[in-house]
C-alpha positions in Angstrom: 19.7 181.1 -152.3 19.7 180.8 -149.0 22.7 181.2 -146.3 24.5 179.0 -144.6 24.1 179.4 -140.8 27.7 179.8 -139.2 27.8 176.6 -138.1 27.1 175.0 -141.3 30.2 176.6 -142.5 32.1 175.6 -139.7 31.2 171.9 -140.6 32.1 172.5 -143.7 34.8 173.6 -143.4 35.8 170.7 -141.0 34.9 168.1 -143.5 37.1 170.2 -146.7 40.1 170.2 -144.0 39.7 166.7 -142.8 39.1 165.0 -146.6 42.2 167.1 -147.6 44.5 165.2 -144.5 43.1 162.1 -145.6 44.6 162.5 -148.6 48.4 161.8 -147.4 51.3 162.7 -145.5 52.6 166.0 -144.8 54.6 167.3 -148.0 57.9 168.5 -146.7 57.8 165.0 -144.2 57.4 162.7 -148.2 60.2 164.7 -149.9 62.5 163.8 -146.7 61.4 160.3 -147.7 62.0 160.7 -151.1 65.5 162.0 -150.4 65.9 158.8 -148.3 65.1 156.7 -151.1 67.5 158.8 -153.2 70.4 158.2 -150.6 69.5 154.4 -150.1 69.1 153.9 -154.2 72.9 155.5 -154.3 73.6 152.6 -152.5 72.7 149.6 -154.3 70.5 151.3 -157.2 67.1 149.5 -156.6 65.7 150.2 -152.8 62.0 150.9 -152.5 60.9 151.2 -155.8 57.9 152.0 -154.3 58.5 155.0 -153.2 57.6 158.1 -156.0 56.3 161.1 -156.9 53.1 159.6 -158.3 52.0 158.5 -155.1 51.3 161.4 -153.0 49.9 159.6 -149.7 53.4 158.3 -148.0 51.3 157.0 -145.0 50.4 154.3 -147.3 54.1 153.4 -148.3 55.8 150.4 -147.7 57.9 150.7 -144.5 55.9 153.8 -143.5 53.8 153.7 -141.0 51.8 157.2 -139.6 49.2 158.2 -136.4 45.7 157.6 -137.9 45.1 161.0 -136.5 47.8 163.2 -137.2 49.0 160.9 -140.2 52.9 162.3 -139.3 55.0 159.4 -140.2 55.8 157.8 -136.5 57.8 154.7 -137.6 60.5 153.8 -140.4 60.9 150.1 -140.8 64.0 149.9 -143.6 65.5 146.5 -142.2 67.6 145.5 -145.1 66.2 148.2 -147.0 62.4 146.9 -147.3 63.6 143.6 -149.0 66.7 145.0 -151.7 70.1 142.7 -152.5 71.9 145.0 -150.3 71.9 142.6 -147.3 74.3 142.6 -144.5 78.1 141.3 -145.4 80.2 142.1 -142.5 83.0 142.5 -144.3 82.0 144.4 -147.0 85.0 147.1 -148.4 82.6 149.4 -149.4 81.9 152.7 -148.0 77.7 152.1 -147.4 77.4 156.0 -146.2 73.9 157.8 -145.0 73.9 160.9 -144.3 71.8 160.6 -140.8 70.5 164.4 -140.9 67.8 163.3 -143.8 65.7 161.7 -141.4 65.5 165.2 -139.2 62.1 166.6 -141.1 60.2 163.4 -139.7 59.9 165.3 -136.2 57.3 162.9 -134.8 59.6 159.4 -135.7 59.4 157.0 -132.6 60.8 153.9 -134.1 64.0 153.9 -136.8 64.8 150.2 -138.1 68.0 150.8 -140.1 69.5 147.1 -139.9 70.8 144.7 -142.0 71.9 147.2 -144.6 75.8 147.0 -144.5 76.1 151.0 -143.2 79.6 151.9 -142.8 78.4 155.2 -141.3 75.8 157.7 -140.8 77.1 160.8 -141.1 75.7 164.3 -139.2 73.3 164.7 -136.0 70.2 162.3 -135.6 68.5 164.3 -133.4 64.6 163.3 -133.1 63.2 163.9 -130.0 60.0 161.6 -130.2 62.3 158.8 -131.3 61.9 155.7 -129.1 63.3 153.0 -130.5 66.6 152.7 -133.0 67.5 149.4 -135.0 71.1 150.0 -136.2 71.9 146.3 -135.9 74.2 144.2 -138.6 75.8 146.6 -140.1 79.5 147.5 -140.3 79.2 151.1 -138.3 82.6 151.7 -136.1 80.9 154.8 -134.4 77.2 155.7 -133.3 75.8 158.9 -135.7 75.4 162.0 -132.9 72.2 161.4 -131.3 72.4 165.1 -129.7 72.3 168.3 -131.3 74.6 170.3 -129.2 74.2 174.4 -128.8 76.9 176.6 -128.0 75.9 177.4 -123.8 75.7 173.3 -124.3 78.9 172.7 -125.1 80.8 174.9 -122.5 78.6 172.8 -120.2 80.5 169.4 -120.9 79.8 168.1 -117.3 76.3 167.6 -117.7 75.2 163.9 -117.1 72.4 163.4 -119.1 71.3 164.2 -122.8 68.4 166.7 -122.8 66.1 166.2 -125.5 67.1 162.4 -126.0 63.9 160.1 -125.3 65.2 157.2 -126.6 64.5 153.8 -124.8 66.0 150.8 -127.2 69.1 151.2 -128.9 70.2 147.9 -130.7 73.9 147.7 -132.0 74.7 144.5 -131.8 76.5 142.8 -134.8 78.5 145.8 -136.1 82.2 146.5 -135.7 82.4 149.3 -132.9 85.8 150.9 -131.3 85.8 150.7 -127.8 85.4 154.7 -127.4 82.8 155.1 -130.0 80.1 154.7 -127.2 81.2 157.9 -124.7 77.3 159.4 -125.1 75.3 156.7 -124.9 75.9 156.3 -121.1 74.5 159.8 -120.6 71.0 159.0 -122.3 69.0 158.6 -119.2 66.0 157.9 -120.5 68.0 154.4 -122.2 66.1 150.6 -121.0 67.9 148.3 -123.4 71.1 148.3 -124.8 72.3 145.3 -127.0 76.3 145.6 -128.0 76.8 142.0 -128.1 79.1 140.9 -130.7 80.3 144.4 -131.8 84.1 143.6 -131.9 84.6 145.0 -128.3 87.3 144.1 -125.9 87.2 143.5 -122.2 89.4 147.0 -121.4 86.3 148.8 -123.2 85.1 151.8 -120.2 82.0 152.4 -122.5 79.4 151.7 -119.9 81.6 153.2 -117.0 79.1 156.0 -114.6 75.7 154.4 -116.1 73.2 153.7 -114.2 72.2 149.6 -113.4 68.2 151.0 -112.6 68.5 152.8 -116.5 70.0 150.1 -118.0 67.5 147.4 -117.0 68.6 145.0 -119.9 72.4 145.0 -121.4 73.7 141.8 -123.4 77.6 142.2 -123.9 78.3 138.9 -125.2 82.6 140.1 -126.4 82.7 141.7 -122.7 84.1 138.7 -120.2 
């Protein structure tokens, strides 16, 4: 038998490597899914059924989306969690609680959609530094889930203006049941375009956009703020 000349290995080698990505998602970024589903079924006992062991490529998921070429999972789209009962109630008495740090292994997420799901809070740091865009709208949150995870030299630091490590451009809030102080960070994001608060339960004496910048915020809709 003859051998293989080097670069015949090499392009073999190439095309073992590149059938093997083809074949789904990074592993440790599905079981963060699969905890997700876990945390979401918790909450009404029948969200994304289509989510599951069997099915190992989670690019292919519904509300998954991933880059064609690094097939890292780059957007979550879980607007009334893909389609369940849950809905939004706004005055629903239950606690609807997500732990916010299971979305941490998904490194490379530029676009969260967690709306419409009746969340009374999301608890722990969501810090993802690709993350873009953020959907937390119609839900019943009174506080915004830590976008920043803060290291000790950081915290003596407490006169910093802006958020290092925090890319995100959208944030939309509107329709949940926010305290007036529950915003204090948000004015320190500097990298911020488009802020929508608008029927949130907020008062006219709220300071939460006192210090930020008009050229960040190009595009604010405070609808309770007159």
């Amino acid at each position: 038998m003859k051998f293989l000349s080097l670069s015949t290995w090499t392009w073999v080698l190439l095309v073992l490597m590149g059938s093997g990505r083809s074949m789904g998602c990074l592993e440790e970024e599905r079981n963060a899914l699969l905890n997700i589903k876990v945390a979401f079924n918790n909450l009404n006992g029948s969200s994304i059924l289509s989510w599951h062991d069997g099915h190992d490529d989670c690019c292919s998921w519904e509300c998954v989306k991933c880059d064609n070429t690094t097939l890292r999972v780059t957007q979550l789209i879980m607007g009334n969690t893909c389609g369940s009962e849950l809905g939004w109630d706004r005055y629903e008495s239950r606690p609807q609680v997500i732990d916010a740090t299971l979305f941490l292994p998904l490194e490379e997420l530029q676009v969260l959609d967690l709306s419409f799901n009746s969340l009374t809070d999301l608890n722990g740091t969501l810090h993802l530094k690709k993350l873009k865009r953020l959907d937390l709208s119609y839900n019943n949150l009174q506080r915004v889930s830590s976008l920043y995870k803060q290291t000790s030299t950081e915290a003596q630091n407490l006169s910093s203006s802006q958020l290092e490590g925090v890319n995100l451009e959208v944030l939309d809030l509107q329709c949940n049941n926010l305290v007036n102080d529950s915003l204090a960070d948000i004015t320190r994001i500097t990298s911020l375009k488009a802020l929508n608060i608008s029927n949130c339960e907020l008062d006219a004496s709220s300071k939460l956009l006192e210090g930020t910048s008009v050229e960040m915020l190009l595009f604010i809709i405070i609808n309770n703020l007159s």
